[in-house]
C-alpha positions as CSV (number, residue, x, y, z in Angstrom):
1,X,0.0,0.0,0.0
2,X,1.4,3.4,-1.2
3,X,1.6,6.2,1.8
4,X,-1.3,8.1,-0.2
5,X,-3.3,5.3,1.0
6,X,-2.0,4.8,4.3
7,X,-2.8,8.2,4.8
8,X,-6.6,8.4,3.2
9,X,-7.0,4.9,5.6
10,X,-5.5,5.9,8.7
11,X,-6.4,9.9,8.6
12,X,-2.5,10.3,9.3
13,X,-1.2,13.1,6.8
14,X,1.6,11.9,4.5
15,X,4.1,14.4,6.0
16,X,3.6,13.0,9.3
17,X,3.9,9.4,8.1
18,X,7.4,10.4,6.8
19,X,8.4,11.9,9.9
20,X,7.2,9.2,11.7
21,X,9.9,7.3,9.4
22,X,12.7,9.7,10.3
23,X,12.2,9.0,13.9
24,X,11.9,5.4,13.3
25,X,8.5,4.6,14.5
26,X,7.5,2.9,11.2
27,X,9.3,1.7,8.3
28,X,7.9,1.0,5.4
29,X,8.2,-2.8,4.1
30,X,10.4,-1.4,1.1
31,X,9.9,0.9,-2.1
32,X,8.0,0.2,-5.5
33,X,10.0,0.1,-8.6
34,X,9.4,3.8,-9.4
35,X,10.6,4.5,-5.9
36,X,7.2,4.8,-3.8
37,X,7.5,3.8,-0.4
38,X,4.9,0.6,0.4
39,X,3.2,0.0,3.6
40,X,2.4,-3.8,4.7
41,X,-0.5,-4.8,7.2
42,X,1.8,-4.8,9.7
43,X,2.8,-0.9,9.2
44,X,-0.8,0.2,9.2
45,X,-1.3,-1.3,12.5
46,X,1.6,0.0,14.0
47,X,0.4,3.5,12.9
48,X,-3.0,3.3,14.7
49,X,-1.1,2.3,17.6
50,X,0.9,5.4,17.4
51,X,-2.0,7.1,17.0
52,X,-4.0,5.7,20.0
53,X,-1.0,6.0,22.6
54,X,-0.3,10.1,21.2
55,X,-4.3,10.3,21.8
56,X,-3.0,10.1,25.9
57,X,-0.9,12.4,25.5
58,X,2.6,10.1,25.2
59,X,5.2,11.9,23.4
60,X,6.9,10.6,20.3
61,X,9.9,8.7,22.5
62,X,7.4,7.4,24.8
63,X,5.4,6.1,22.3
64,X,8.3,4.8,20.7
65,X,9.2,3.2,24.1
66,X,5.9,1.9,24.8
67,X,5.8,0.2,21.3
68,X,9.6,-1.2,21.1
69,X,10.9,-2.4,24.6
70,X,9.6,-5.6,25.5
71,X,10.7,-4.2,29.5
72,X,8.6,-1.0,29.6
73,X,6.3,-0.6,32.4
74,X,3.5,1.8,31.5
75,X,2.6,2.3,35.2
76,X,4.9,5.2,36.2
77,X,3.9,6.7,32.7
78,X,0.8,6.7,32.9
79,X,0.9,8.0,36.8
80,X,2.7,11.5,35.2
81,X,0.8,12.0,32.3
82,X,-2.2,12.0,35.1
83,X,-0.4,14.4,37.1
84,X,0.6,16.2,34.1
85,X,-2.7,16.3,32.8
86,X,-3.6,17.5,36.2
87,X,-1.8,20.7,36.2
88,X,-2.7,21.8,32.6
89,X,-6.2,21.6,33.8
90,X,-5.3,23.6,36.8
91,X,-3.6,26.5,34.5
92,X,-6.8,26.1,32.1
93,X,-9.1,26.6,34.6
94,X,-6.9,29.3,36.5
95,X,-6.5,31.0,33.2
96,X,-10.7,30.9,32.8
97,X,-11.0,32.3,36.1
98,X,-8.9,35.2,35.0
99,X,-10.4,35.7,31.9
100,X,-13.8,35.8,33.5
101,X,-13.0,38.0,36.4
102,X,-11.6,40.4,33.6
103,X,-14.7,40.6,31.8
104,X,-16.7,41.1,35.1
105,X,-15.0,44.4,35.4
106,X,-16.4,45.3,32.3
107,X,-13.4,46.9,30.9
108,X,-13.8,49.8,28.3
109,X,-10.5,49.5,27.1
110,X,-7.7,47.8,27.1
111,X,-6.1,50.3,29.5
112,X,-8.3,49.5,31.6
113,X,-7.6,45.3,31.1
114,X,-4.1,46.0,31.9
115,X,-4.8,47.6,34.9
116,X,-7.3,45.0,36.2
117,X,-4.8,42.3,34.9
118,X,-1.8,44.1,37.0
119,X,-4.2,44.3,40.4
120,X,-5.4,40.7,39.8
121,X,-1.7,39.6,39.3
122,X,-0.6,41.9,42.6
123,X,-3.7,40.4,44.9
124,X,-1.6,37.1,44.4
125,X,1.7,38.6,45.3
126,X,4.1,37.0,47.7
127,X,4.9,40.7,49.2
128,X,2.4,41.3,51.8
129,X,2.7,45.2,50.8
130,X,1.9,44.5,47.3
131,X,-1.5,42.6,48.3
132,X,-2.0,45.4,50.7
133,X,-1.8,48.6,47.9
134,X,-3.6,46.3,45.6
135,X,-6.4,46.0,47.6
136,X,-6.3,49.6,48.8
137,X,-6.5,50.6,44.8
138,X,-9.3,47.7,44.3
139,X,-12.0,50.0,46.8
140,X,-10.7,53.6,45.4
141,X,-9.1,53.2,41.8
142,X,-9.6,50.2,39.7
143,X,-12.4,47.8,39.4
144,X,-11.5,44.2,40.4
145,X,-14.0,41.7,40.4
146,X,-15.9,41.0,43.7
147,X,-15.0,37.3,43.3
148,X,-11.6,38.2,43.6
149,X,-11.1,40.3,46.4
150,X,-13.4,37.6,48.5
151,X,-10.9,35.0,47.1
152,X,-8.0,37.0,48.1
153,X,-9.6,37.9,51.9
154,X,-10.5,34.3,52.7
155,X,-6.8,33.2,51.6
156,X,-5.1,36.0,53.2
157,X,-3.2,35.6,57.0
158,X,-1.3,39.1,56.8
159,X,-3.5,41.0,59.6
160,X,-3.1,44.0,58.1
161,X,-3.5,42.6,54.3
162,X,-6.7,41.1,55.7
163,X,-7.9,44.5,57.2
164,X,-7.4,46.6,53.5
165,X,-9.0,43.4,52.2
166,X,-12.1,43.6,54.7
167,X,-12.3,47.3,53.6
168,X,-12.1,46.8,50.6
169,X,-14.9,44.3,50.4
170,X,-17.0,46.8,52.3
171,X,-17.1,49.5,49.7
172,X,-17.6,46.5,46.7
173,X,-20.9,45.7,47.1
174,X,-22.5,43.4,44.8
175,X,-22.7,40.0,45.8
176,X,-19.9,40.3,47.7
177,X,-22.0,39.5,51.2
178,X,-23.2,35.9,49.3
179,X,-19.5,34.9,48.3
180,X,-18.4,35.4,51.9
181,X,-21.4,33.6,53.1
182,X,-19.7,30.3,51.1
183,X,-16.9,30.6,53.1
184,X,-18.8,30.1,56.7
185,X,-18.8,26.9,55.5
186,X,-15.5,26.1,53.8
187,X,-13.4,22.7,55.9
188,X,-10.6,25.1,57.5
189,X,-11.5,27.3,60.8
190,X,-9.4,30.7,59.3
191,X,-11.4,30.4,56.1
192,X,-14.4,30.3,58.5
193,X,-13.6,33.2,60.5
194,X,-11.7,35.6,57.6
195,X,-15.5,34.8,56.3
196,X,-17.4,36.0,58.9
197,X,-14.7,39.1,59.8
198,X,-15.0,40.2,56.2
199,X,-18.9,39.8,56.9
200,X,-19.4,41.7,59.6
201,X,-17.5,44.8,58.3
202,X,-20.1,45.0,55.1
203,X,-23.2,47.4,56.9
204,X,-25.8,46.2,54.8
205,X,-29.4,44.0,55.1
206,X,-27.6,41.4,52.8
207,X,-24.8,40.9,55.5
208,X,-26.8,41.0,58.7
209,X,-29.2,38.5,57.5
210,X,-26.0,36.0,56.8
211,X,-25.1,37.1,60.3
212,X,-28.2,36.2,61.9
213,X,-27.9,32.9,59.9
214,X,-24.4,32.4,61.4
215,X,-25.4,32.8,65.3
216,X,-26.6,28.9,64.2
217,X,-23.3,28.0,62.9
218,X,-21.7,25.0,64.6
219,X,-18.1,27.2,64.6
220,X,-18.1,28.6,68.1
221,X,-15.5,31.4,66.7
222,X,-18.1,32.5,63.7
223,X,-21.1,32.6,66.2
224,X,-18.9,34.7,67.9
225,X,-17.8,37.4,65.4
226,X,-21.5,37.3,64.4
227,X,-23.2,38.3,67.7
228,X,-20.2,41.0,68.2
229,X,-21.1,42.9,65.0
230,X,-25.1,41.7,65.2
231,X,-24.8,43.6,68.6
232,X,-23.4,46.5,67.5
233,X,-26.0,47.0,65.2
234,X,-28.9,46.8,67.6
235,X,-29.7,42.9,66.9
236,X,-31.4,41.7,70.1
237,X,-30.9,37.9,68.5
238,X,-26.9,38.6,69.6
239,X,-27.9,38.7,73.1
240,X,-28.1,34.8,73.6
241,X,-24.9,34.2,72.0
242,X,-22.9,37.4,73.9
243,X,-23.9,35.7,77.1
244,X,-22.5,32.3,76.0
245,X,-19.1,34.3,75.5
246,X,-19.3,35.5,78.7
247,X,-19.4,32.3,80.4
248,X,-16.9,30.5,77.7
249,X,-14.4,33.6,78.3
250,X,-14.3,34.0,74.6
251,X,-13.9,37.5,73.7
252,X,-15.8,37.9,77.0
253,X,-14.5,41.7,77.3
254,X,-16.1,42.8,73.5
255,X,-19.3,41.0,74.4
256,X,-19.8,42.4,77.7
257,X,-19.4,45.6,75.8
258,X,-21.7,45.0,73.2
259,X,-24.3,43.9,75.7
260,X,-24.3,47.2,77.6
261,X,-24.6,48.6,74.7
262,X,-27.7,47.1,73.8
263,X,-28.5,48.1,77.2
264,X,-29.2,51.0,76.5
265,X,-32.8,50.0,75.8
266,X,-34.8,49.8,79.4
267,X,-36.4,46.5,77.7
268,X,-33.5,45.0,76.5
269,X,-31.6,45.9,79.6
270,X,-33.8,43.7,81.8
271,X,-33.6,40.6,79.0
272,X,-29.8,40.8,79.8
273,X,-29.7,41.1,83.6
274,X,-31.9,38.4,83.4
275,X,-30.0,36.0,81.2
276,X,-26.9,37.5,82.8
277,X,-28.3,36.2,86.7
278,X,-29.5,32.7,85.1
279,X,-26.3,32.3,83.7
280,X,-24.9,32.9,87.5
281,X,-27.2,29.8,88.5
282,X,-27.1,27.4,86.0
283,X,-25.0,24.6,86.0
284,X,-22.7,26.4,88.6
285,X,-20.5,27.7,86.8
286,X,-16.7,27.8,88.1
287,X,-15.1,31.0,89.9
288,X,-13.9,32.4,86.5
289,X,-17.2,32.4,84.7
290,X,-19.1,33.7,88.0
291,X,-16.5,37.0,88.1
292,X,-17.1,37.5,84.2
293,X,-20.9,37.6,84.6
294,X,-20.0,39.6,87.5
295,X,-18.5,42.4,85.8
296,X,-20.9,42.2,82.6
297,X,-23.7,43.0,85.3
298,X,-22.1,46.2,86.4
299,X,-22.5,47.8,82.7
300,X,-26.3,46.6,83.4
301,X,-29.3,49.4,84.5
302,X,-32.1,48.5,85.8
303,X,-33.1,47.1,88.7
304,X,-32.4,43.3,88.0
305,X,-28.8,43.9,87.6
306,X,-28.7,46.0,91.0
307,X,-30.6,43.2,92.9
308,X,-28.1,40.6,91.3
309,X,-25.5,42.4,92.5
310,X,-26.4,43.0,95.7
311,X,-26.6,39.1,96.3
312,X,-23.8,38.5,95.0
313,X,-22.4,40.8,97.6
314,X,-22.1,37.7,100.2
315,X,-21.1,35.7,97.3
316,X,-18.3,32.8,98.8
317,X,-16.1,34.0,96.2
318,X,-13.8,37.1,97.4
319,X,-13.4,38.6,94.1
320,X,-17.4,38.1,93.0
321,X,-18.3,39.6,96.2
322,X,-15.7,42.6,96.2
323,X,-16.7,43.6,92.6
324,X,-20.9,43.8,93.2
325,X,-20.0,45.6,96.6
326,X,-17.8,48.2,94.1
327,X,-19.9,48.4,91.4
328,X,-23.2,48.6,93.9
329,X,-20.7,51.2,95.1
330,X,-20.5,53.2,92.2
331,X,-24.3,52.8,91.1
332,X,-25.5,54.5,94.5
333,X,-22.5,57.5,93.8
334,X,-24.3,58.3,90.8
């Protein structure tokens, strides 16, 4: 068979069949008296093999391995053209991602690409500074896709990269409060708590509805940012949650503050002295807990603190007792 019909049968173009020759892969049986080169059986099959191992991505010496020693193992070969495979598909898709976040920024020239394209590439930095200005520019200069700055604030452990982030995010708007809500429930705590950080600096309804969802979060340390900025806003839901801290010690100082400030209301005041005393008698809580609560009443109006207080004037612990007497102290001075 001439290589005009190895090439029509096989779908193999005749210049590839002859350099397929030049590496050695397959020789022709021998030449027709004019000089053509013929193809046997033989030669035909060996070209769809070529053809099926190059479809795996083998390269021409693998394939020529693979074909001619009788000792190659295909194992190991096969286990880096998966991981090979692997990281093309990784650069593809990180490439798409680009791409896409690009376009979200609705460039209106290509000015304005490059600059999007030099933030997106700075967000990613290893120099903490770099992130930093980057995000800094993302809130006042250039636009940079929401997706990416939540990307970038959930990945980032610089405290004060993670701060211009958080800022940043606040001024983006969009659906920047839904993308951090993903992230409440992403496998690894900081992810979960950059999340809800990032959260409860954005001071719209979006974001305090995903905080109120969050006081339910099985992460102590996200209920916890959650109830400090649900408080802050006036969010009476936070008060179950801020009493919790109290008695765990967890941010115990914040939340007492938050609590008086909700306070404030005469209502709300009287929820919290009461929540605040039956936190005092349930389940006995040890001397540490019992001074927290102690302290977190004296912030407290109303009259269910002062009672409270003035029990826990003969309180066995010294340092309960001392504080109410102090605090009673300071309440009848004013």
């Amino acid at each position: 068979m001439l290589i005009g019909d190895v090439a029509r049968r096989s779908g193999v173009s005749a210049r590839m069949l002859r350099h397929y020759e030049s590496l050695g892969l397959v020789r022709p049986t021998g030449r027709t008296g004019s000089g053509y080169r013929e193809y046997s059986s033989e030669n035909i099959r060996r070209v769809f093999h070529i053809e099926s191992l190059r479809s795996l991505g083998l390269s021409l010496s693998d394939v020529g391995r693979a074909l001619d020693d009788p000792g190659f193992a295909p194992a190991g070969l096969v286990e880096d053209l998966v991981r090979r495979t692997r990281e093309r598909i990784a650069a593809e898709t990180e490439l798409l991602t680009r791409l896409r976040r690009i376009g979200a920024a609705e460039p209106a020239d290509w000015e304005d690409v490059l600059q999007t394209v030099a933030l997106l590439k700075a967000l990613r930095s290893d120099s903490a500074g770099a992130r930093q200005r980057a995000a800094l520019s993302a809130a006042e200069e250039a636009p940079v896709p929401v997706e990416a700055l939540v990307e970038a604030a959930l990945g980032e452990s610089d405290p004060n990269v993670a701060g211009a982030l958080r800022w940043a995010l606040a001024h983006a708007g969009g659906d920047a409060p839904a993308l951090l809500a993903e992230g409440l429930a992403a496998p690894e705590a900081e992810v979960r708590e950059r999340a809800v950080r990032a959260l409860a600096e954005i001071p719209d309804d979006t974001a305090t509805a995903l905080l109120r969802d969050a006081l339910a979060n099985p992460d102590g340390a996200v209920r916890g940012h959650a109830a400090l900025a649900l408080g802050a806003r006036g969010v009476a839901e936070a008060v179950p949650t801020l009493l919790d801290m109290v008695v765990e010690g967890q941010n115990d100082t914040d939340a007492s503050d938050v609590l008086s400030t909700l306070a404030s209301d005469p209502a709300r005041a009287e929820r919290i002295a009461t929540g605040l005393v039956d936190r005092l008698r349930d389940g006995a809580p040890g001397p540490a807990a019992r001074r927290r609560l102690t302290q977190a009443l004296a912030d407290i109006p109303g009259t269910t603190a002062s009672h409270a207080l003035t029990t826990l004037t003969a309180d066995e612990d010294r340092a309960v007792a001392l504080t109410a007497r102090y605090v009673l102290t300071l309440r009848d001075a004013g």
